[in-house]
C-alpha positions in Angstrom: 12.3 -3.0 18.0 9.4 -1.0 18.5 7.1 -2.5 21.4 3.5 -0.8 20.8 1.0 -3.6 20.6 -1.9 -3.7 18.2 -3.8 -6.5 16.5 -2.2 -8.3 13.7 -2.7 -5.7 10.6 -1.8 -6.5 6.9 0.3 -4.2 4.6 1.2 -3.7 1.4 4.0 -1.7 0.0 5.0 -1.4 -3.6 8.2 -0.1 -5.1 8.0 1.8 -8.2 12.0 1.4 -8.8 14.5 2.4 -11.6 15.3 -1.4 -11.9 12.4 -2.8 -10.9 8.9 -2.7 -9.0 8.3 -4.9 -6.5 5.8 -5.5 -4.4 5.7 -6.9 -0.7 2.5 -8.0 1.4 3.2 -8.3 4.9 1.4 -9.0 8.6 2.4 -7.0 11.4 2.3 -10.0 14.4 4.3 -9.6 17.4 6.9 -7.4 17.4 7.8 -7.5 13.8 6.1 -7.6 10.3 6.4 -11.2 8.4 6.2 -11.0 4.7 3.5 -12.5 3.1 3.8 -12.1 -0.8 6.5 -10.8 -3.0 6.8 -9.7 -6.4 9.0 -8.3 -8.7 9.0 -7.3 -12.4 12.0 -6.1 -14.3 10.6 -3.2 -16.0 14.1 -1.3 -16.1 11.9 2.1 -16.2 15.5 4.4 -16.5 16.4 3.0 -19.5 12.9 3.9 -20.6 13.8 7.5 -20.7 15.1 8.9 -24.3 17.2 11.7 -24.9 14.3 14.7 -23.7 14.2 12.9 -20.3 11.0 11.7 -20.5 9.6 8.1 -20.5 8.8 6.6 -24.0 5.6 5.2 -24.3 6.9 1.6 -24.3 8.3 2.3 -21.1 5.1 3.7 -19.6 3.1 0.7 -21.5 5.1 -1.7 -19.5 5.0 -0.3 -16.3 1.4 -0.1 -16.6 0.8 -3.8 -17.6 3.5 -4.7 -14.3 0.6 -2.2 -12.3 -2.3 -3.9 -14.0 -0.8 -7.2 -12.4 0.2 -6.0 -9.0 -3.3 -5.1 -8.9 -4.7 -8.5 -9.5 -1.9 -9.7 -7.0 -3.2 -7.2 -4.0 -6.9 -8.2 -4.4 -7.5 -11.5 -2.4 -6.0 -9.8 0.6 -7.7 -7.6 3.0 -5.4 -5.1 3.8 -5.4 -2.1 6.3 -3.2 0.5 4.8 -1.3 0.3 1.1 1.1 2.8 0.2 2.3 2.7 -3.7 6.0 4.8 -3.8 7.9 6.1 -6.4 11.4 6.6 -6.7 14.1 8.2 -8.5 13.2 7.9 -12.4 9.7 9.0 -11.7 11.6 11.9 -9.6 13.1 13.1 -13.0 11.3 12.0 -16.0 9.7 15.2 -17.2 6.7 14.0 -18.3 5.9 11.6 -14.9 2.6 14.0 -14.3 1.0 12.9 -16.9 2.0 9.3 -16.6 0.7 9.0 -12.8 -3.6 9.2 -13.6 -2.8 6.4 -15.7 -0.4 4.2 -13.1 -2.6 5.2 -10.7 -5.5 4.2 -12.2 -3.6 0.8 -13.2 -2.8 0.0 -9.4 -5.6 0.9 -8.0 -4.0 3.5 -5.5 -2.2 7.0 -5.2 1.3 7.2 -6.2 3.4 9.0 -3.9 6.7 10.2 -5.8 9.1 10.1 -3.0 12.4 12.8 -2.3 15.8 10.7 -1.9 15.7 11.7 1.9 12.7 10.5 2.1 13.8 7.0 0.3 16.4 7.0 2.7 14.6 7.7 5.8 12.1 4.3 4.5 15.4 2.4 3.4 16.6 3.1 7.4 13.7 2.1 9.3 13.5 -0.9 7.0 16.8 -1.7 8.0 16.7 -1.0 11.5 13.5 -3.1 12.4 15.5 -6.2 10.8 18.7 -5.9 13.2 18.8 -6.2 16.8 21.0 -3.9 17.8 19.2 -0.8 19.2 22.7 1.4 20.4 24.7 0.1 17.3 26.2 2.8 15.1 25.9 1.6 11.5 26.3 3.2 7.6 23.5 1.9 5.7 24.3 1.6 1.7 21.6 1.2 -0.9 22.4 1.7 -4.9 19.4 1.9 -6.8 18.7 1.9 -10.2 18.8 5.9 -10.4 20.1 6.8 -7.2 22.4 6.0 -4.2 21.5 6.9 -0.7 23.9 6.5 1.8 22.4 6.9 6.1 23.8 7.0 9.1 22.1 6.4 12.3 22.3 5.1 15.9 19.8 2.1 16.7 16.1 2.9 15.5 17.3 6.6 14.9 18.7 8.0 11.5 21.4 10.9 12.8 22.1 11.7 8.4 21.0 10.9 5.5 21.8 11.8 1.6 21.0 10.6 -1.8 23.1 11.2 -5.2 22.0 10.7 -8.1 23.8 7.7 -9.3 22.5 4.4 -10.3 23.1 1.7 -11.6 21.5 2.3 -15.2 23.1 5.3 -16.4 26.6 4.0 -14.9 26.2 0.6 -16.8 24.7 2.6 -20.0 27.7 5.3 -19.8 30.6 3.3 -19.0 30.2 -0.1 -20.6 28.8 0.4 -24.2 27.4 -2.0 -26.2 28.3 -4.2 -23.0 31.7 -4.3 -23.3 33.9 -4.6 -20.1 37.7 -4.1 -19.7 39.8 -2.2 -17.1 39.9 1.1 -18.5 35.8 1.5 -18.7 35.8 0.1 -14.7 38.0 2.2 -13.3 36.5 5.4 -15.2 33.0 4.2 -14.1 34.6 3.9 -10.6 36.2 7.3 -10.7 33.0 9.0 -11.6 31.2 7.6 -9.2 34.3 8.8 -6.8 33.2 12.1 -7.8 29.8 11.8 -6.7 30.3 11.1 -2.9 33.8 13.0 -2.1 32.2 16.0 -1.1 29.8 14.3 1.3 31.8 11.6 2.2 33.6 12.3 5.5 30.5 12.3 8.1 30.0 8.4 6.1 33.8 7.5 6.6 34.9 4.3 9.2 35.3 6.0 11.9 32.1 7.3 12.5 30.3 3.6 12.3 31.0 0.3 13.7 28.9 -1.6 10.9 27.9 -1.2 7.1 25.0 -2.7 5.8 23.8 -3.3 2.4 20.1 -2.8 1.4 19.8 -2.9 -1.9 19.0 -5.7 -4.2 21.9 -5.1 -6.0 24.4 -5.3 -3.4 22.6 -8.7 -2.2 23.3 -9.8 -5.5 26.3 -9.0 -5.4 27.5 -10.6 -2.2 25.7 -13.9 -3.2 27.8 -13.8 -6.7 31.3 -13.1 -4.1 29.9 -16.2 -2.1 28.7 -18.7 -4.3 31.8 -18.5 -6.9 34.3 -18.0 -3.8 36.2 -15.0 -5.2 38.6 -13.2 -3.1 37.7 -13.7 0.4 34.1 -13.8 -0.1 32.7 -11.2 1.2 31.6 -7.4 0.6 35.0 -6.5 0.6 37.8 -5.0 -1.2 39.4 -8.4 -1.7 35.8 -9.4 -3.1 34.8 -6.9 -4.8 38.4 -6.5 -6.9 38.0 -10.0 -7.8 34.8 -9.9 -9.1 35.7 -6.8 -11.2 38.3 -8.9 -12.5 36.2 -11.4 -13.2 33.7 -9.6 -15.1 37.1 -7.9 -17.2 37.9 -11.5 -18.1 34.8 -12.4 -19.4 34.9 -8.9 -21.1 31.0 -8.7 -22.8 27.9 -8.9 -20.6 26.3 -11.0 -22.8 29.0 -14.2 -22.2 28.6 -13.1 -18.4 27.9 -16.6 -16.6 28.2 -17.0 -13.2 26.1 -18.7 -10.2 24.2 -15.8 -8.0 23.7 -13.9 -11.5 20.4 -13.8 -13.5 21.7 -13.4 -17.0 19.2 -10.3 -17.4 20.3 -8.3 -14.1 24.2 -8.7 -15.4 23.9 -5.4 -17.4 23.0 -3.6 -14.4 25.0 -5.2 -11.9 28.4 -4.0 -13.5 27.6 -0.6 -13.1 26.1 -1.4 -9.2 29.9 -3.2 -8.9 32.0 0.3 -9.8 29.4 2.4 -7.4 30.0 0.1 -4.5 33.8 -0.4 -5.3 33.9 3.3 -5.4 32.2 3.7 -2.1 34.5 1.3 -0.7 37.2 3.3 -1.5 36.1 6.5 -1.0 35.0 6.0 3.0 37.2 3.4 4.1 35.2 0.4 4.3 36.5 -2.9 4.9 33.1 -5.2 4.7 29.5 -5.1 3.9 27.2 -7.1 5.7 24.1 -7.6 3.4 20.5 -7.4 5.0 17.3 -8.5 3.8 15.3 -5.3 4.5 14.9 -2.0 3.4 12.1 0.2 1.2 9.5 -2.0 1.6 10.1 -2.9 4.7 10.1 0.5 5.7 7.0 1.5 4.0 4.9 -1.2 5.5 7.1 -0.3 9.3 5.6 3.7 8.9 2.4 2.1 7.8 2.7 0.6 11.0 3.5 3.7 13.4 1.1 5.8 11.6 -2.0 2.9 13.0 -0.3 3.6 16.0 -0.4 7.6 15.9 3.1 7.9 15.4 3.3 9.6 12.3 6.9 11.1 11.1 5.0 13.8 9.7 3.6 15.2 12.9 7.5 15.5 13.6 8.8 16.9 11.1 6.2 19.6 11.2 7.0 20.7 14.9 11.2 20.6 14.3 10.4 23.1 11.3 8.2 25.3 13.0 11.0 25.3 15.6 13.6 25.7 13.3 12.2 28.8 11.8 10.6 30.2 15.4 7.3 30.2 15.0 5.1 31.1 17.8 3.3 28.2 19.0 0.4 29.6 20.6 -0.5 31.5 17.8 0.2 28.6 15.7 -2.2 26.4 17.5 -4.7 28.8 17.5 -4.9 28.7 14.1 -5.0 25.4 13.6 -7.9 24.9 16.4 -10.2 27.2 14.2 -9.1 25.9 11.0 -10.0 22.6 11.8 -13.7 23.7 13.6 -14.2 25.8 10.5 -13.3 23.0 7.9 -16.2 20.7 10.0 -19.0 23.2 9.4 -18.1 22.9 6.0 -19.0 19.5 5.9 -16.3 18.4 3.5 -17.1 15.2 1.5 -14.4 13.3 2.4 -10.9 13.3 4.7 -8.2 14.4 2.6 -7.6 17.9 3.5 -8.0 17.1 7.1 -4.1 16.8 8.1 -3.3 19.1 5.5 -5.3 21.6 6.4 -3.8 21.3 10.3 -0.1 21.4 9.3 -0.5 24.3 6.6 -2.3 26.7 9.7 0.5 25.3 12.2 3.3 26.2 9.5 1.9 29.2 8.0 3.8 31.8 9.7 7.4 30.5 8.6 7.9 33.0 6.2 7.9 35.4 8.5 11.5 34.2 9.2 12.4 35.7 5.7 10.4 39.0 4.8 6.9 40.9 6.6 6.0 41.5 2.9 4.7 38.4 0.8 5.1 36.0 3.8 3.3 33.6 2.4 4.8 33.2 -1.0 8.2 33.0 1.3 6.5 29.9 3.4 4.8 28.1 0.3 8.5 28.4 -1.3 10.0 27.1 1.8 7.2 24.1 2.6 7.5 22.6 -0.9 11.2 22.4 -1.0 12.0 21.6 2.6 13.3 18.3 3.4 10.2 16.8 5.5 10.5 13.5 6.8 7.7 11.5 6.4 6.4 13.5 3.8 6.2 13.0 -0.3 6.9 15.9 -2.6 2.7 15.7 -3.6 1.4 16.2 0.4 4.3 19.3 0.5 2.9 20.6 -2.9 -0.6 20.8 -1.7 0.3 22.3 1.7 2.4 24.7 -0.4 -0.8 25.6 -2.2 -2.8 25.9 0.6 -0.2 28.2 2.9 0.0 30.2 -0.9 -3.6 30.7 -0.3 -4.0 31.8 3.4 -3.9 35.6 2.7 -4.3 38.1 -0.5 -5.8 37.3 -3.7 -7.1 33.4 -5.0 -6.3 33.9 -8.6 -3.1 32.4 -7.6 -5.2 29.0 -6.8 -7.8 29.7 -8.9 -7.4 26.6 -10.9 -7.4 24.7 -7.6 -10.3 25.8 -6.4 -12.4 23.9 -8.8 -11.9 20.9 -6.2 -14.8 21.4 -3.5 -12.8 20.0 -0.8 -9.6 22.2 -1.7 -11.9 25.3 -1.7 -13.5 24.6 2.0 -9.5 24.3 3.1 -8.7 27.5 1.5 -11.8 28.9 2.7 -11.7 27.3 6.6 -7.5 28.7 7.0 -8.2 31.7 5.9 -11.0 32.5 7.9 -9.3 31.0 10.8 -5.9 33.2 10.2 -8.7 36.5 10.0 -9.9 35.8 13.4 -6.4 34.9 14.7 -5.2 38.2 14.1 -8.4 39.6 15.5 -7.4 37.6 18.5 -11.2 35.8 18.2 -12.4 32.4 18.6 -15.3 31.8 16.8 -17.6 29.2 17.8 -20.8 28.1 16.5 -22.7 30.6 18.5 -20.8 33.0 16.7 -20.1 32.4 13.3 -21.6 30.0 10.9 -19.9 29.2 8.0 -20.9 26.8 4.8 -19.8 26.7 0.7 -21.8 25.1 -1.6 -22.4 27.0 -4.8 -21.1 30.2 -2.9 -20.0 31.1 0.3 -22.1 32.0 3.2 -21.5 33.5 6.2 -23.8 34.1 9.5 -22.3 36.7 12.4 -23.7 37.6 15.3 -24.4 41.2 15.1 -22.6 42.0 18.3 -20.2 40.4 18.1 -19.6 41.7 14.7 -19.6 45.1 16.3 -17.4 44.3 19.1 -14.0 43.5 16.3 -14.3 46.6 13.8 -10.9 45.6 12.0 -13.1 42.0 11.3 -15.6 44.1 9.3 -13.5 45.2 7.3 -11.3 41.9 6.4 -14.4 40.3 5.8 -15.4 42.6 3.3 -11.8 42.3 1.3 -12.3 38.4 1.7 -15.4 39.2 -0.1 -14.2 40.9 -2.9 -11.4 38.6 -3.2 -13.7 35.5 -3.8 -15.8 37.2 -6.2 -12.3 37.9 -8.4 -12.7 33.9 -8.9 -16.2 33.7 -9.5 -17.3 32.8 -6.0 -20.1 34.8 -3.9 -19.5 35.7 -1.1 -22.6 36.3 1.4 -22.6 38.0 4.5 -25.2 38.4 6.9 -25.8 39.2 10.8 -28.2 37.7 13.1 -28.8 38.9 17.0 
């Protein structure tokens, strides 16, 4: 689908799923990414989670050894870009913080927990790459172990996308217990998952696609157990589907569940995957599912990919906001011009903040669209819970924190500051903002700027002069520094 050339690059993607991780190693050659390696390990991490919402240490134990292995799995290959993803059970578990320096650790690389939107937007492009069809309207379905996430797009481009909290797990674990299966348990499992889409179900509904899809592992598995014991008409269908919930109300306990297509240890979760799709069938009209073999991974490695390429989502997602909420462009880029030649005289230690840094100045001014007073709190607010494309909940956190601290006092991010890097960020925005508002650009014959220790500052005495209102900012950014233990020195030179 996408026609940019490069030299063949290796990926790695790895799912942290409710189910499942799995793990996918793939070339990009061509016109289209060949998979190299795959891996999965049942870890069943949502069924890990007790009764406070948090993941018992067995749970985190086994995910850790599955990490440990992954690891082991990714090392013979030299790979250009690896991106380890999170989804929904590591959205909610309440203690997931802590668990991560360990996971991380384990695998060897960040883990970026991941919104739903965001899952779908990686489940789409998956999806789209595998088809050839670039004008075809299609409703793309994948049900998870903790959530469901239903898109809608045209071709490459995704035109919606939702995600409900509804999986496979907790509908299994809720409606079938002990693993028992008969008729009254399936169609209250399929009525409460009715419940869960109504509301958003009409952009979703048959008339507004020509062709749904099926992502997931769970519906592959369970078209191949339609197909390979011939119910109904043997397809992702309602004929299907009904006879395969009849089926399973036969056999009535998961345990004596034998059937071709069905690993005896996914049958627990698959019931509850069978009342979500048979719900969705119902609920938005469908009439047949065409199963593909793409989707998260897939995506993953695909925005890998674009981002070699300097196509980055992000960079996006950042201008549609800022012209959602009408922010001024040229002052925008201003700021993000200085902040970035400031940051560079700082001589960070590494690249982390770098794109950070440039978003947070070109976005710091959104709050302005709610209240003069406290702007900033109003755009941190709105950065870390916007639905960014492209982005993961811990890239919007730390621009959060870093918009939080353009202006005012840093006890806010005091505890943040501790991180060198962070501190030159802070440091280069909010000396950028000062001199936008001054309406200066400071080059190096100007201002010279370092933190090591402390904070020094070199001005030419002129120029200095020349901007009153900058004397005087500079003297509150002063004071403000030394309320977190930071000195702040100023001096002029001719």
């Amino acid at each position: 689908m996408f026609t940019l050339k490069k030299e063949a690059s290796m990926y790695a993607a790895v799912d942290l799923g409710s189910n499942s991780f799995r793990m996918h190693v793939g070339k990009h050659d061509g016109e289209s990414i060949r998979v190299l390696k795959s891996l999965r390990e049942p870890i069943r991490l949502a069924a890990g989670l007790d009764a406070k919402g948090c993941l018992t240490e067995a749970a985190m134990q086994s995910a850790l050894a599955c990490l440990r292995n992954f690891k082991e799995a990714l090392a013979p290959y030299r790979l250009d870009a690896v991106r380890v993803v999170a989804t929904s059970t590591l959205r909610v578990a309440r203690n997931s913080a802590a668990f991560l320096p360990a996971a991380e650790q384990a695998i060897g690389y960040p883990i970026e927990i991941i919104s739903g939107e965001e899952e779908g937007r990686l489940i789409y492009m998956g999806v789209a790459n595998a088809l050839a069809a670039p004008s075809e309207r299609r409703l793309v379905i994948d049900i998870g172990g903790g959530s469901t996430e239903l898109i809608l797009g045209r071709g490459p481009d995704i035109e919606r996308v939702e995600s409900f909290s509804i999986g496979t797990v907790k509908q299994s674990l809720s409606f079938f217990v002990g693993g028992r299966i008969d008729a009254a348990s399936y169609e209250a499992a399929i009525l409460s998952a009715r419940s869960h889409f109504e509301d958003a179900a009409p952009p979703y509904q048959r008339q507004n696609w020509h062709t749904g899809y099926g992502s997931s592992g769970t519906v592959r598995a369970i078209a191949e157990i339609i197909a390979r014991n011939q119910l109904g008409d043997g397809l992702l269908s309602p004929a299907g589907l009904e006879a395969l919930k009849q089926r399973f109300i036969a056999v009535g306990q998961v345990a004596r569940i034998e059937m071709a297509g069905l690993r005896a240890e996914r049958a627990g979760t698959i019931i509850g995957g069978l009342a979500i799709l048979i719900a969705l069938v119902r609920e938005l009209g469908i009439d047949v599912i065409t199963p593909v073999e793409a989707g998260l991974r897939m995506g993953v490695m695909w925005d890998l990919y674009l981002r070699s390429m300097q196509q980055d989502r992000r960079e996006q997602s950042v201008t549609e906001l800022g012209r959602k909420f009408h922010i001024d462009e040229i002052r925008a880029a201003r700021a993000a011009q200085q902040a970035a030649a400031l940051y560079v005289q700082l001589k960070p230690a590494g690249d982390v903040y770098i794109r950070p840094l440039q978003w947070s100045a070109l976005l710091h001014e959104i709050g302005l669209v709610v209240s003069q007073t406290g702007y900033h709190k109003h755009a941190a607010y709105l950065i870390e819970n916007a639905d960014l494309p492209g982005f993961t909940t811990r890239e919007q956190k730390l621009m959060g924190r870093l918009i939080l601290a353009q202006k005012g006092n840093l006890r806010k991010v005091a505890e943040a500051l501790i991180e060198p890097d962070f501190a030159k960020a802070v440091l280069a925005l909010r000396m950028a903002i000062l001199l936008m508002h001054a309406r200066m650009e400071a080059g190096t014959g100007e201002l010279k700027l370092r933190m090591k220790s402390r904070v020094d500052l070199e001005i030419r005495r002129d120029w200095l002069a020349g901007h009153p209102t900058l004397a005087f900012w500079i003297e509150k950014e002063q004071e403000w520094w030394d309320e977190v233990g930071v000195d702040f020195s100023v001096k002029t030179f001719a």
